[in-house]
C-alpha positions in Angstrom: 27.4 68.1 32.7 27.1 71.6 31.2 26.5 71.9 27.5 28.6 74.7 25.2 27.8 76.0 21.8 31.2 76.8 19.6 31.5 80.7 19.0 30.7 82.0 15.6 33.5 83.2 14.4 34.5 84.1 10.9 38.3 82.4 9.5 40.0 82.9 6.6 40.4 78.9 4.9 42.2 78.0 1.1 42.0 74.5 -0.1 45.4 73.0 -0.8 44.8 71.6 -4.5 47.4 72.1 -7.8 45.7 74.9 -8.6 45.8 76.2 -5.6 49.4 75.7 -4.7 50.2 80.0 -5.0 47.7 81.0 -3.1 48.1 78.9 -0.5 51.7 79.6 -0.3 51.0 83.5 -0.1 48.1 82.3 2.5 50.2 80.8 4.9 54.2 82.9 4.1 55.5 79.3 3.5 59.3 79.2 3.8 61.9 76.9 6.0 60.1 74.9 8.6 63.5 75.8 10.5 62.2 79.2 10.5 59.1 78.3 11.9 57.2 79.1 8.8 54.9 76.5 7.0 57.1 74.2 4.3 55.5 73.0 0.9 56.4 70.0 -0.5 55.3 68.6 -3.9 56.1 64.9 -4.7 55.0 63.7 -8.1 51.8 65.3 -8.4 51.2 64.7 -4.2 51.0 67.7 -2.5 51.5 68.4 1.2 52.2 71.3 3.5 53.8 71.0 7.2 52.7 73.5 9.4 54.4 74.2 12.7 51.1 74.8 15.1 51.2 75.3 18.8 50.5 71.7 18.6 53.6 70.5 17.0 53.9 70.3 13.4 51.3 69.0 11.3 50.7 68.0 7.8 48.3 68.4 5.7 47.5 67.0 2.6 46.2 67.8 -0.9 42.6 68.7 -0.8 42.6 69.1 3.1 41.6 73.0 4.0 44.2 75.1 5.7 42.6 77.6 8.3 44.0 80.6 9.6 42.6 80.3 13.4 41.5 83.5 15.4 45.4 84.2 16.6 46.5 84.4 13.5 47.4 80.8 13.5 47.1 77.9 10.6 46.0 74.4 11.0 44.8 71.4 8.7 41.4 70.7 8.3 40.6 67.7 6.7 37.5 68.1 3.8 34.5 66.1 5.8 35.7 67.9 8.9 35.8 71.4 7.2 32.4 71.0 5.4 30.4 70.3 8.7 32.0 72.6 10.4 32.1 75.6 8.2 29.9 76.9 5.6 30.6 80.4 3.6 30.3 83.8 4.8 28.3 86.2 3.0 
């Protein structure tokens, strides 16, 4: 079996957090999931974010990172995930 190295590839990320809530809503054009668009949703004090990928809609959840992938796509990334996977560019 032949062994692959991932790409290094540079992607913008935010971390969904309460203090965080603007940016990521500027990050990712969040409107109407009917419109194809990432929806917010804020339940007391629980954020999460649904975000219509060519996966299907997923959510994510306070604290997980929200990545905008090399086609100009976002996903979910959960923290652990995110933190071995990516580190800071320079």
């Amino acid at each position: 079996m032949a062994k692959f190295i991932k790409k290094a590839i540079t992607v913008e990320a935010v971390q969904l957090r309460q203090d965080t809530v603007v940016e990521v809503i500027n990050f990712v054009n969040a409107g109407r999931l009917i419109d194809g668009d990432p929806q917010m949703s804020v339940a007391v004090g629980k954020l999460e974010l649904h975000i219509p990928t060519p996966e299907g809609v997923m959510k994510a959840d306070e604290n997980d990172w929200i990545v905008k992938g090399i086609r100009g796509e976002f996903y979910p990334v959960k923290p652990d995930i995110f933190s071995d996977t990516y580190t800071r560019a320079e």
